[in-house]
VOBA-1610 file (N, C-alpha, C; in pm, whole numbers, padded with zeros to 5 digits, always signed):
BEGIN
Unk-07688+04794-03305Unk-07746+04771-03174Unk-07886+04712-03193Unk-07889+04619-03092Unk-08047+04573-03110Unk-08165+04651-03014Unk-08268+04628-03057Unk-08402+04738-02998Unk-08501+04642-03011Unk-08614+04646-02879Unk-08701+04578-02877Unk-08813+04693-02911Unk-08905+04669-03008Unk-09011+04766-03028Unk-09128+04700-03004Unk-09240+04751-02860Unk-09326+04674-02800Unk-09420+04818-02857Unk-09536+04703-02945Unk-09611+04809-03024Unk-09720+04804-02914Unk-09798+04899-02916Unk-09940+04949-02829Unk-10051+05005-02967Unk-10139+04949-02982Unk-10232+04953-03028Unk-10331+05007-02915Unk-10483+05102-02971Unk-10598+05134-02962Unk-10702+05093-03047Unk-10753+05015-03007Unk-10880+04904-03079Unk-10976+05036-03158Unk-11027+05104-03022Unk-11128+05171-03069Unk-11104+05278-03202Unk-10961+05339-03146Unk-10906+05444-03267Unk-10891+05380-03393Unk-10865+05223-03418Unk-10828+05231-03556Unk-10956+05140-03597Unk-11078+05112-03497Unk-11238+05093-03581Unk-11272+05185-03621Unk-11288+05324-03557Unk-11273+05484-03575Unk-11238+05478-03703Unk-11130+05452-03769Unk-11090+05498-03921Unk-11157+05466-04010Unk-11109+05538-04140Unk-11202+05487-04227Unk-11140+05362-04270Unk-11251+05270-04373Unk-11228+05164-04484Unk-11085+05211-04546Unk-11025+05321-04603Unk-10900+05314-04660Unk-10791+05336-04523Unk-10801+05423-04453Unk-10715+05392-04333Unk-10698+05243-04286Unk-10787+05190-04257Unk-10778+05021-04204Unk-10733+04950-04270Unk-10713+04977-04474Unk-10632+04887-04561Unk-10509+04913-04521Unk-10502+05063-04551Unk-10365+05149-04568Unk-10277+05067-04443Unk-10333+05063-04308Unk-10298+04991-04177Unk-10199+04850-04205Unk-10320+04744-04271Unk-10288+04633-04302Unk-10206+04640-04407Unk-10150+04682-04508Unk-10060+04694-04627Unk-09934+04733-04563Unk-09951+04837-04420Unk-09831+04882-04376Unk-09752+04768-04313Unk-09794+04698-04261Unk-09764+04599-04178Unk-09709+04501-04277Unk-09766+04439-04367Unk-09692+04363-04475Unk-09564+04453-04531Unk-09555+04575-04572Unk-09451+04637-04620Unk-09366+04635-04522Unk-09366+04650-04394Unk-09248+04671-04283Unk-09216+04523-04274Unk-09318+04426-04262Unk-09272+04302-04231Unk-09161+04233-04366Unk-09171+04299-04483Unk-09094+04247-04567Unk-08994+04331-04561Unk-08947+04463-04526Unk-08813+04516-04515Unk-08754+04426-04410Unk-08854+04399-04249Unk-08755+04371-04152Unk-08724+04252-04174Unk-08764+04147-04280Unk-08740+03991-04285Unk-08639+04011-04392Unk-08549+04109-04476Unk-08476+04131-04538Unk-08347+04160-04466Unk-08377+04219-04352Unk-08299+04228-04262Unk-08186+04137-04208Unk-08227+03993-04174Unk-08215+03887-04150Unk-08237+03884-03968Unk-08181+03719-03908Unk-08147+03725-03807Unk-08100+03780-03663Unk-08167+03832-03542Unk-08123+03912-03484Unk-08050+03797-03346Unk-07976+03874-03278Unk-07961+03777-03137Unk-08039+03800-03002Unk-07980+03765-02911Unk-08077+03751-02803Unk-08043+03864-02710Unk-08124+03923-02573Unk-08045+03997-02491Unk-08179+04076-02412Unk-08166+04127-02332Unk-08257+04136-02213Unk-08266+04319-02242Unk-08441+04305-02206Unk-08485+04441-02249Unk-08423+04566-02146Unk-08402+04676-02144Unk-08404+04749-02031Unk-08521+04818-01975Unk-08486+04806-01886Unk-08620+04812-01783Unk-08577+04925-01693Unk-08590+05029-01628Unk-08702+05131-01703Unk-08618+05230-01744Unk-08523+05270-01766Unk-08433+05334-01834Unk-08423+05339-01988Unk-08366+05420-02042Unk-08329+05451-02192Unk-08442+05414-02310Unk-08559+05438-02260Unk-08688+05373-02333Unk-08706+05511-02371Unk-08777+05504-02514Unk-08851+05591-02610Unk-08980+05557-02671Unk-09062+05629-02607Unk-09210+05624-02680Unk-09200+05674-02837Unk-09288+05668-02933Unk-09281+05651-03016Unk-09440+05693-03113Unk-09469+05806-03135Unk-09660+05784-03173Unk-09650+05930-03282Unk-09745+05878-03364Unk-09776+05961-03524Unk-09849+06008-03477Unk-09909+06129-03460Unk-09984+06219-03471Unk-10031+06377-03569Unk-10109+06356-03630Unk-10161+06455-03726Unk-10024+06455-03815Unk-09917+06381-03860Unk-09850+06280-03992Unk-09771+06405-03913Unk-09726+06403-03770Unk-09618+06435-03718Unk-09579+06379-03594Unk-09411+06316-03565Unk-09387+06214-03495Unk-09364+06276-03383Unk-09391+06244-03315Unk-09363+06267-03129Unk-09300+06133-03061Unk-09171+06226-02985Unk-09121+06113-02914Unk-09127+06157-02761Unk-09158+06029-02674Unk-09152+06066-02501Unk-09051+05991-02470Unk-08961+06022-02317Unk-08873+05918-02299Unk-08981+05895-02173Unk-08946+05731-02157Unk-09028+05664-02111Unk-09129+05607-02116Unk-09169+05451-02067Unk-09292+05402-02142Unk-09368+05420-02050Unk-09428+05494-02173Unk-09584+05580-02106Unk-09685+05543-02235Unk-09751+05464-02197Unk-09900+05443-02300Unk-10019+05511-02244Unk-10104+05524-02341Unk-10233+05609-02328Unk-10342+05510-02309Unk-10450+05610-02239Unk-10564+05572-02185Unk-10609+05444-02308Unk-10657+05340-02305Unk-10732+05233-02426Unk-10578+05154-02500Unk-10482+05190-02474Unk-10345+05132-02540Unk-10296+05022-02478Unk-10308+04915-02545Unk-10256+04752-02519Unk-10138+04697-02582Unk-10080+04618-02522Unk-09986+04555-02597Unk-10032+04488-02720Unk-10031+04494-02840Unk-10057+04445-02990Unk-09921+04371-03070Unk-09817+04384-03003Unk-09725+04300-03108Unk-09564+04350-03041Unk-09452+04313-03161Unk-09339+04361-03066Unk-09226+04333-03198Unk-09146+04370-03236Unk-09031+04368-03348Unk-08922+04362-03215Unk-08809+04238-03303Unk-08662+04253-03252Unk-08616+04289-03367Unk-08561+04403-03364Unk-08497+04458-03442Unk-08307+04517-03438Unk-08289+04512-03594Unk-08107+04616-03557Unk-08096+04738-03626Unk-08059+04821-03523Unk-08058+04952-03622Unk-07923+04995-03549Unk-07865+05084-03628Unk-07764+05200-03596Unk-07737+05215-03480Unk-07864+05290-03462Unk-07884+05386-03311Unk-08005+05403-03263Unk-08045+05483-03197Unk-08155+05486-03120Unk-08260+05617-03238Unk-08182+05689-03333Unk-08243+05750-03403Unk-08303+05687-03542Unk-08207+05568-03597Unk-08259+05510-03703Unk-08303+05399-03620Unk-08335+05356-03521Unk-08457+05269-03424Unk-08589+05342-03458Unk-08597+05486-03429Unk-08733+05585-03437Unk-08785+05580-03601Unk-08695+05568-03676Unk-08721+05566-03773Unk-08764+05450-03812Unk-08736+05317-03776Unk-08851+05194-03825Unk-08998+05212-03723Unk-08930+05279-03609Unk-09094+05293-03560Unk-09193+05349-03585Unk-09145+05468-03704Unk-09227+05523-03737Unk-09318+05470-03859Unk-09246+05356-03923Unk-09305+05265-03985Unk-09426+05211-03995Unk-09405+05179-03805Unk-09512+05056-03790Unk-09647+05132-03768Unk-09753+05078-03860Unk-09913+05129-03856Unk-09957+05168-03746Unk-09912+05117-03629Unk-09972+05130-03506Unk-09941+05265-03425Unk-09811+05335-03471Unk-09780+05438-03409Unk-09865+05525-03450Unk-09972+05553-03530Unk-10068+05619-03603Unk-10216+05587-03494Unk-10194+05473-03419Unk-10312+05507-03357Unk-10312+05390-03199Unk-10154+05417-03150Unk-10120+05379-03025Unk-10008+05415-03042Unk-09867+05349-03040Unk-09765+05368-02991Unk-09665+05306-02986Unk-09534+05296-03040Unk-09478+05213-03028Unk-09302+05248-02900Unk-09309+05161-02827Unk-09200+05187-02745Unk-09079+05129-02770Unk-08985+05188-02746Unk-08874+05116-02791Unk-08728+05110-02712Unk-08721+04980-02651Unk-08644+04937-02551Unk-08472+04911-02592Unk-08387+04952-02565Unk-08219+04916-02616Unk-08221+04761-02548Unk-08129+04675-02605Unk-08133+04555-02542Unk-07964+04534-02564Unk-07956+04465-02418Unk-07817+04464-02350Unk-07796+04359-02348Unk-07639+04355-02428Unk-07579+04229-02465Unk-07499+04131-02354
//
């Protein structure tokens, strides 16, 4: 199944970090970007809107999930993966990937074929 993952970043939280957090950040992002380009090719298909959505956010290196997209106070749209996974549980699991769920959020939309 395909999943749209619309990442939410917080500017201020990840200036907040330290010098090795902000590498650690940027290294993550190259490491996910080379699993998901291993991946290959995804197809096309329209996000769902407002149903079957899962928030997605790291906190104290434990994952929390909300249903529904709900972003926090300072949280912007920063980026977005089309991705294929399984299910909606190995979906959570590349989201937990992405650097950003560590200091915004990543949501993650089912997309209908």
């Amino acid at each position: 199944m395909q999943y749209l993952m619309l990442i939410y970043k917080d500017e201020a939280k990840l200036q907040a970090a330290s010098a090795e957090e902000r590498a650690a950040h940027g290294q993550g992002y190259g490491e996910l970007n080379a699993v998901l380009g291993q991946e290959g090719g995804v197809g096309r298909g329209t996000a769902t809107w407002p149903a079957n959505i899962t928030t997605v956010r790291l906190r104290d290196g434990k994952t929390e999930t909300s249903d529904g997209p709900y972003v926090e106070t300072g949280d912007r749209v920063g980026g977005f993966f089309l991705i294929e996974a399984e299910d909606l549980k190995a979906a959570v699991e590349i989201a937990e990937r992405v650097p950003d769920a560590k200091y915004g959020g990543v949501e993650i939309r089912p997309i209908q074929q």
